[in-house]
N, C-alpha and C positions, 0 to 999 in steps of 0.2 A: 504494500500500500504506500502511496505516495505521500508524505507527511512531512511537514516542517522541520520536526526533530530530525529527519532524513539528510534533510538537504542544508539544512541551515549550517552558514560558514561552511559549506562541502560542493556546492555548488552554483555556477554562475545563478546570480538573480538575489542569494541570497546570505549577504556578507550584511554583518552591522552596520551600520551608520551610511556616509557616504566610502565610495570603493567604486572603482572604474570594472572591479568584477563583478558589480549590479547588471551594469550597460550590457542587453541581452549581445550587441555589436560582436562581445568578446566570442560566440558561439564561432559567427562568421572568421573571424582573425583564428581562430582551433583549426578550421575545415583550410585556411588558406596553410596554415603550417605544417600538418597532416597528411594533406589530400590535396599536394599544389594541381596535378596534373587534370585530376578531375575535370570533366564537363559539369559546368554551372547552371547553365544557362544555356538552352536553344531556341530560336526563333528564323521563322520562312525570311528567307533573301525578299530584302524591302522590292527588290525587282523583280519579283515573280509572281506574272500573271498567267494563272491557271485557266483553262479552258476546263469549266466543271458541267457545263449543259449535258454533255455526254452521258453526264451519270457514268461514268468509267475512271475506275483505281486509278492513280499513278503511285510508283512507287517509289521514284526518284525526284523529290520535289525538293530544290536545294533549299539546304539553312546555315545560318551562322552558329556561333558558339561560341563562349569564352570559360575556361575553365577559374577555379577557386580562387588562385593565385592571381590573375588577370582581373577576377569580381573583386577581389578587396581591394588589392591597390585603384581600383577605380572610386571605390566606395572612398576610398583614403583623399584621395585628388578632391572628389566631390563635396567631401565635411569640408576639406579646406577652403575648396574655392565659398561656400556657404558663410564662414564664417569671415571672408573677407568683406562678402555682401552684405556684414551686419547681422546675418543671423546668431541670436546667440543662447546659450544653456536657458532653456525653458520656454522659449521662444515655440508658437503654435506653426508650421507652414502646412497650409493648403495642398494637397496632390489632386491633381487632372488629369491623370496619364491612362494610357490604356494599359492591360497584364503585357510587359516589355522588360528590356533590360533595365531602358532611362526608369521604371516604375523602381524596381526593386534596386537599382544604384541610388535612386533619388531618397527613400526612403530608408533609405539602411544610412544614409551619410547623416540624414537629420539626426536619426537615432546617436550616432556614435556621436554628434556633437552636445548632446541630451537635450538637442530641441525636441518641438511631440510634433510625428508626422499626422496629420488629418484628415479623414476620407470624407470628403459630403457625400449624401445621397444624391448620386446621379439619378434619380427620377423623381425626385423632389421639386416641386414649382420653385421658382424663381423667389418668391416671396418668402417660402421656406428656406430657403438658400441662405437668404440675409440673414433668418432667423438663427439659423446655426454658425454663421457666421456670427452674430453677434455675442454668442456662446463662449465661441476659444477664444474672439479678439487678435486675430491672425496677424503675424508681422510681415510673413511672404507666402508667396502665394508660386507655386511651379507648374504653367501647364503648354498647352500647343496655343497657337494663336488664336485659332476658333472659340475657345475657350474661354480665354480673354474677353475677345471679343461679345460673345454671349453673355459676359457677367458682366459687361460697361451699363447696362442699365439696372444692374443690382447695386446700391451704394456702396454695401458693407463690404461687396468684394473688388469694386470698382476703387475705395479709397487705399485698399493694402499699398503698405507703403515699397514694401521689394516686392518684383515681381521677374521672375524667369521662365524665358520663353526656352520651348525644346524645339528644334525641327523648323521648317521655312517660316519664315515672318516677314510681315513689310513693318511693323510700329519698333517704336521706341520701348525698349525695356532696360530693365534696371541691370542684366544679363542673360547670355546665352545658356544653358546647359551644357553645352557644347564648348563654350568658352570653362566655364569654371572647374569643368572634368578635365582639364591641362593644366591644373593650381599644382604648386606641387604638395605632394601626399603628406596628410596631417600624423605628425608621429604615436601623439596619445588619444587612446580613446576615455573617452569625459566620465569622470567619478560621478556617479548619482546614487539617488538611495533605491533601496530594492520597490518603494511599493511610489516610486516617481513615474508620472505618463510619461509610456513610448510613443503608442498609437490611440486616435480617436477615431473611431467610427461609426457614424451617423446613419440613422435607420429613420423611415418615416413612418408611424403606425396607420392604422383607420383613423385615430383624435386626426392627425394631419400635422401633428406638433413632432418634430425630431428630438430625439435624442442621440448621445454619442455616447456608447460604450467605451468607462476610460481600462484603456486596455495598459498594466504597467509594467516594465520589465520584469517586473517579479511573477508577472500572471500569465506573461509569455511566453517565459521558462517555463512555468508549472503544465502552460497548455501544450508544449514539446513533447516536456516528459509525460503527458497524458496521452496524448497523438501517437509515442512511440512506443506506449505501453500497450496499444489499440491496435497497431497497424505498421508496427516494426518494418524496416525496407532492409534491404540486405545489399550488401557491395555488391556494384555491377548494375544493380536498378536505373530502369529510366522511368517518370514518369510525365504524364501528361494531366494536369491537373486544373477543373474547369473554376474551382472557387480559389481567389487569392490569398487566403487563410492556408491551404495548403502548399502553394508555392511558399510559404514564408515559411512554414514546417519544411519542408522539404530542403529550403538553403542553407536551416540551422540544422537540420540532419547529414549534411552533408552530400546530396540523392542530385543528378542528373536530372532536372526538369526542364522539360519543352512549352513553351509558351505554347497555347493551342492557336493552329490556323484561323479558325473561325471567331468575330466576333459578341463573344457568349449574351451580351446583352441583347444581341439583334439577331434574334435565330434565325432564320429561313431555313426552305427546302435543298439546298445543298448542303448542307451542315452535315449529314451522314456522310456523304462520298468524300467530304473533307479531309473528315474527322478521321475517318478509315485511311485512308490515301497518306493520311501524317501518321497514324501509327504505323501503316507498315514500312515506311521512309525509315522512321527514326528505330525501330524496333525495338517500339516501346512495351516492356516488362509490367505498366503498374497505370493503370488510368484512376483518376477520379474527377467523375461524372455526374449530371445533376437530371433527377429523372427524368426531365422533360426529353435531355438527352438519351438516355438509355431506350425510352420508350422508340424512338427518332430509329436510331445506328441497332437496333434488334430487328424494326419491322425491314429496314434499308437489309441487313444482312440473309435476312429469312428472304426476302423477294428474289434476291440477286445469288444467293447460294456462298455467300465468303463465310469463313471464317476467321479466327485471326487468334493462330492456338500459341504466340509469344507470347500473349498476357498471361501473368500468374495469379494475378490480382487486380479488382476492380471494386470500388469504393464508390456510394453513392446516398444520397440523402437530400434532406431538406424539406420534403413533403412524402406524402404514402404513394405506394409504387405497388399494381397489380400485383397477384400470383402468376398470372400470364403473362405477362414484360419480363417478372423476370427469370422464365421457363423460357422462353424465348430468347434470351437474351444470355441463356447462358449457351444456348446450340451455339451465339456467334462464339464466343470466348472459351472451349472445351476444358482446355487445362488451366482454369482459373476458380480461385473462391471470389467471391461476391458476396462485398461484405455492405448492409445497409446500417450506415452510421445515422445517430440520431443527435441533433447538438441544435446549438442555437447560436446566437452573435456572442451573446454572456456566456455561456457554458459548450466549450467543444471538446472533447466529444461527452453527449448524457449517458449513451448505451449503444450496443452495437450488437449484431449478428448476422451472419452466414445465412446467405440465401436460402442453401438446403434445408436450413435447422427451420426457415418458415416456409418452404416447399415440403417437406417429408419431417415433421414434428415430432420430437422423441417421444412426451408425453403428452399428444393429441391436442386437445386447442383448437379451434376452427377460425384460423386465420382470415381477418376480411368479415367476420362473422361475431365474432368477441372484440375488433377492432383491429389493431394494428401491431405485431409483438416486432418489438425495437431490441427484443433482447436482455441483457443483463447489464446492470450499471458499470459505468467504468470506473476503475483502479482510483480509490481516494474521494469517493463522493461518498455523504452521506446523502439519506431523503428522509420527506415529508408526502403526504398528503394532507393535504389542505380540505376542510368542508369549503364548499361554493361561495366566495366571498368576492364580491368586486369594489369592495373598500378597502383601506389600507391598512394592514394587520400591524398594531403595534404591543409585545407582549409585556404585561403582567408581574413582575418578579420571576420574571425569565419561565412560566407555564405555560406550555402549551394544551391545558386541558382545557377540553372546550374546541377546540380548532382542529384536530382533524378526525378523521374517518377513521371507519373499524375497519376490519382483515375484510377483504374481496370489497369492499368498497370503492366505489368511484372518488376520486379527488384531484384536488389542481395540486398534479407535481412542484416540489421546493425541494431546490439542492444545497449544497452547499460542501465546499470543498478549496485546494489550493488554485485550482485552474477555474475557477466561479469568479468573475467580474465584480467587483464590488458596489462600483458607484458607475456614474453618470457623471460625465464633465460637465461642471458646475452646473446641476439641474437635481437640485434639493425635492422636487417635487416629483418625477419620473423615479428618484432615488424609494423615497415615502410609499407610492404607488407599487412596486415591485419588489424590495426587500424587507426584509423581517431581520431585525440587529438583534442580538443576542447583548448583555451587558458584558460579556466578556471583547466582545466587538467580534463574535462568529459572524458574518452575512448567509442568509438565506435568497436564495432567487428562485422569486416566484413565475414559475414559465408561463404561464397562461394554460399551459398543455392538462389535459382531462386525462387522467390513468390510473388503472388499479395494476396492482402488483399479483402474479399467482402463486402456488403453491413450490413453483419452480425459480423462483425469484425473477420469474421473466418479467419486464414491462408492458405491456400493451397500453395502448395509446385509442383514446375513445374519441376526442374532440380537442378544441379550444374551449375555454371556460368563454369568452364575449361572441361561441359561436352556436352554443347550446340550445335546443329548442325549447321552452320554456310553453306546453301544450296540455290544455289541459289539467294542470296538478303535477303533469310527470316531465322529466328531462329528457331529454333524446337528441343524439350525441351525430355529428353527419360523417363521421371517418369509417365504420362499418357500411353505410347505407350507400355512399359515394362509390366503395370498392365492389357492393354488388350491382349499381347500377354500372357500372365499367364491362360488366361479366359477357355485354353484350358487343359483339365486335364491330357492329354499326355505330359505337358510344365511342365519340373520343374524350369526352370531357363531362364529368357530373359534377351534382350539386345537390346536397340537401340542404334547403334553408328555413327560416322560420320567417315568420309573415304573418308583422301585427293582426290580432285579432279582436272585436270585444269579448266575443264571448268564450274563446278556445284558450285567451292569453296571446298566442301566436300559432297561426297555422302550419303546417309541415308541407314544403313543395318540393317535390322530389325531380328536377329540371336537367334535362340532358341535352348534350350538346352532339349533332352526329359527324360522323365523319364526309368527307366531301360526296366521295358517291356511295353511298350506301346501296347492301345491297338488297334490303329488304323497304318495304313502305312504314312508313311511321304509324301505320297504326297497326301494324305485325310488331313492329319493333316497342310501342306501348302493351302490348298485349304479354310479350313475355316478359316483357319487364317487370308488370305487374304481378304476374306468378312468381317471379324469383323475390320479390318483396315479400308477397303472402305466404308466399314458402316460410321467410323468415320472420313471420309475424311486424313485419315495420308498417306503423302506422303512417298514413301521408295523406291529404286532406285534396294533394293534386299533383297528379305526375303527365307533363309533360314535354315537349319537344323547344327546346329555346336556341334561336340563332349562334350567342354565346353565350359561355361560360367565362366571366373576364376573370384571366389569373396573373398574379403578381409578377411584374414587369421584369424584377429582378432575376429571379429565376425561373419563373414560366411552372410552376409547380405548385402554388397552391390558389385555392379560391379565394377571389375577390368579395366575398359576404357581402356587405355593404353597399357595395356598388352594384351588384347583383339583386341585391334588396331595392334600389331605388329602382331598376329599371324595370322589375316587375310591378310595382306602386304605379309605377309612370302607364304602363301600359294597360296595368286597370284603371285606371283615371280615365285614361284616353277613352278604354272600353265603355265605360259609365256614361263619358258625355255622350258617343256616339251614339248609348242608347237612348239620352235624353232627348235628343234633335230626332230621333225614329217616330218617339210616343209624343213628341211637342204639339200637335192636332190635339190631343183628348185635352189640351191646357187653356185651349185658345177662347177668349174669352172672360177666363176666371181672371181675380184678382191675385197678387202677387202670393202673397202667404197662402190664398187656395191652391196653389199650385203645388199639384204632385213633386218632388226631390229625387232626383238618382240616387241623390249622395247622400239622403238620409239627414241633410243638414238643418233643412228649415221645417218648424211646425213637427205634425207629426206623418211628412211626408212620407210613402215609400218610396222605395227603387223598385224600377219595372218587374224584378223577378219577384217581388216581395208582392206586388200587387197583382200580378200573375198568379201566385199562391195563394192570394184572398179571394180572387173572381172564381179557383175552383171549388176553396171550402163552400161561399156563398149560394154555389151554384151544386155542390154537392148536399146541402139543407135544405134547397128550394126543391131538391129532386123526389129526399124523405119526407117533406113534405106533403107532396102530390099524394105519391102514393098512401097514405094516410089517411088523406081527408079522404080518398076514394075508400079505402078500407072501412073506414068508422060513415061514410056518408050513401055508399052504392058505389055504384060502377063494378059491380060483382058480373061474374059472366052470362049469367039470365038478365040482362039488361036488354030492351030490346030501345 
């Protein structure tokens, strides 16, 4: 188990006071004295343009490299040239780069000068931009021109006072990257304390308010030795790896990593032949992949008949991922384990397992059915369940009785551990909102995530706690119901949501997205979908067929809730009025407040289907009526 008494004064990150063997940098400066020869880093020839319409491999698709040796002392040039710019120890700089060498030389130079590198969210509005911006208080700011250029109408990033440009430019900047990488190389790397910001990085929830996870050298280190206690890489490894979390694992581990061809924010339909075409270039041993991709490079390989049996190992996570994708996905990759990691921005990794172990279950379990099993917790975590609280927990004389759940119950996971995020750069409120302090100053982080623990210490993973359906009296969780509405292979994307109600609380809409050409008609493909629900007793108030399913920009892997929630609001609305303009003749005439309501708003108007329902009771009394007066009056059959 991974623990303080472990590591303390025995390892980088974790030396008393200030010590230049805090600065995680020092991992980097191990791997250059070690491992000089090493490839570091590869990345496609800025000159090479692929003909991918084909849809055909290529296997020879040139790249560059720089090994260990080569990475630091560039890392070395760059703190220096940084510090000539004025940047200086504690100082926040802005990063805009794409996954590159200039990313991971720019960001590893801050570090070693103990400034804090900073990631905005790149799909955060512009207004949010400033917001987080106004957060760090940024002294410089490093990106391509474009970038610049795009934030001149945001103040907070418009007034940074240094600013360095990478790559072609026509404006005035305060320096080149390009110039300050020829400074010459800084000798010492900067004393700081173990729990000082490295990195910030900024996430935008559904509130629409950012936060930035302060990530600090001490929790950098700790998430290494957690990563490598997960997912160990062995000399000779190459990998290709789609989240930047793991390239920065993988430089402090010392591993050959390929910057991926493809640009992961902006998927398209080449991205399989890409993807394929660069690992078999590079012959790459070790991927990690983000479902959206997996599901993509399994359907691409099953069409087209590749396989690609140098991979040992493949790593994937971030949202829930069929039993199908990845039955499929392991025919591409034959000789490899597939391992689905589960983590977060704050906590990486939570838990982790082997595809087989949730393809073929040692001790049964009905996968996609009981939810989602992520496995067993990783090396140094402790947990919690949480009962259902969307206020902010603050304890007691350090008891927690009262606040969580019993054995097989459902609750909102809380970890805590060395490699657990502590805080929030300067955001007291996001901090209050998602941790639980202990007086000894333990931190607890509350994931949002819905999970019961079973008798085999697996996790399964039921929901989000802000996604839960709240029907009725009873909860009902969309991560089971998502994975059997998937089960249908016309289904590329589901969605169980809930949907204000008065009388149910929130209704259950069970909304699938299909694929382009399906091969069956939408009401074959509602029809078994409905049996595979009733199979599994799920209740849902309405299932059907929706244009999309919007899912989060960043990784393409989970449900937009909320934005999914307005646009079905929007669409009843729409529906409501259309019907009011149908029935507007039976109004014409009356005065205003006489006037029937769709919307149930005014008076004690009904909506069309509500007075639809009254014309037949009315007309269902008038009937027993009749017959009645005939029975007690005549009209018997001797009538003449």
């Amino acid at each position: 188990m991974i623990t303080f008494d472990k590591l303390h004064n025995k390892y980088f990150g974790f030396h008393d006071g200030v010590n230049f063997k805090n600065n995680v940098v020092c991992l980097l400066k191990k791997n250059a004295k070690e491992k000089p020869d090493r490839v570091a880093l590869q990345w496609v020839d800025p000159t090479y343009k692929g003909d991918w319409d084909k849809n055909v491999i290529v296997e020879n698709i040139p790249h560059k490299s720089i090994n260990f040796k080569q990475f630091y002392e560039a890392i070395r040039r760059t703190a220096s040239g940084l510090k000539k710019a004025g940047v200086k120890h504690g100082d926040c700089v802005i990063l805009f780069l794409p996954m590159s060498l200039y990313l991971y030389q720019a960001m590893s130079a801050i570090m070693m000068i103990g400034a804090r590198a900073v990631f905005l969210d790149s799909w955060a509005r512009r207004d949010q931009l400033g917001v987080s911006a106004k957060v760090v208080e940024p002294t410089a700011m490093i990106s391509f021109e474009m970038a610049f250029q795009l934030c001149a109408t945001v103040p907070e990033l418009n007034e940074i006072p240094i600013k360095i440009v990478a790559g072609p430019h026509t404006g005035a900047y305060t320096a080149t990257l390009e110039e300050i990488a020829k400074s010459e190389p800084l000798e010492e790397i900067e004393a700081v304390e173990g729990e000082e910001t490295a990195l910030v990085t900024f996430t935008t929830g559904s509130s629409g308010v950012p936060k930035g996870a302060d990530r600090t050298h001490c929790f950098l280190v700790a998430q290494h030795l957690a990563l490598d206690e997960c997912i160990p890489y062995e000399s000779g490894d190459i990998d290709v790896p789609a989240f930047p979390i793991f390239s920065l694992n993988n430089i402090a581990a010392g591993v050959n990593t390929v910057v991926p061809i493809t640009d992961i924010g902006r998927p398209n339909e080449k991205d399989p032949v890409m993807i394929v075409s660069q690992i078999k270039t590079c012959g790459i041993t070790c991927a990690t992949l983000s479902p959206s991709m997996i599901v993509n490079i399994a359907k691409f390989c099953d069409d087209n008949k590749i396989t690609m049996p140098k991979i040992k190992r493949v790593i994937t996570g971030g949202a829930p991922i069929s039993n199908d994708t990845l039955a499929l996905f392991r025919k591409a990759v034959p000789n490899a384990e597939v391992w689905v990691l589960y983590g977060s921005t704050e906590v990486e990794p939570i838990a982790h397992i082997e595809a087989k172990d949730i393809l073929f279950p040692k001790h049964g379990g009905k996968a996609g059915v009981e939810g989602v099993n992520v496995g067993h917790f990783a090396e140094g975590l402790e947990y919690k369940l949480l009962k259902i609280n969307k206020n902010p927990i603050n304890l007691v004389n350090d008891t927690w009785d009262g606040l969580t759940v019993g054995k097989d119950e459902v609750g909102e996971l809380a970890v805590a551990g060395l490699h657990v995020c502590k805080a929030y750069y300067n955001n007291t409120d996001a901090v209050a909102k998602t941790k639980i302090i202990e007086s000894n100053g333990k931190v607890w982080h509350r994931t949002g995530d819905l999970a019961r623990i079973d008798e085999h210490k697996n996790v399964w993973l039921v929901g989000r706690v802000h996604n839960a359906i709240a029907r009725n009296g009873e909860l009902l969780f969309p991560v089971k119901v998502e994975i059997l509405l998937k089960k249908h292979p016309d289904v590329k994307q589901s969605a169980y949501v809930g949907i204000p109600d008065e009388k149910l609380g929130e209704k259950a809409y069970a909304l699938v997205m299909l694929v382009e050409n399906p091969k069956e008609t939408k009401e074959e493909i509602l029809s078994k979908l409905a049996e595979i629900l009733k199979q599994e007793n799920v209740p849902y108030d309405k299932l059907d067929v929706t244009p999309l399913v919007p899912m989060d920009p960043r990784h393409h892997s989970k449900v937009e809730y909320d934005v999914l929630r307005a646009a079905v609001l929007k669409e009843e609305e729409e529906n409501k009025c259309a019907c009011c303009e149908e029935c507007s003749y039976t109004s014409e005439g009356l005065a205003e407040e006489e006037k029937p309501c769709c919307h149930g708003e005014k008076g004690d108007g009904d909506s069309c289907e509500d007075s639809f329902k009254s014309f037949l009771k009315i007309g269902l009394v008038v009937l027993i009526a009749y017959f009645l007066i005939k029975m007690l009056f005549g009209g018997g059959k001797d009538d003449k």
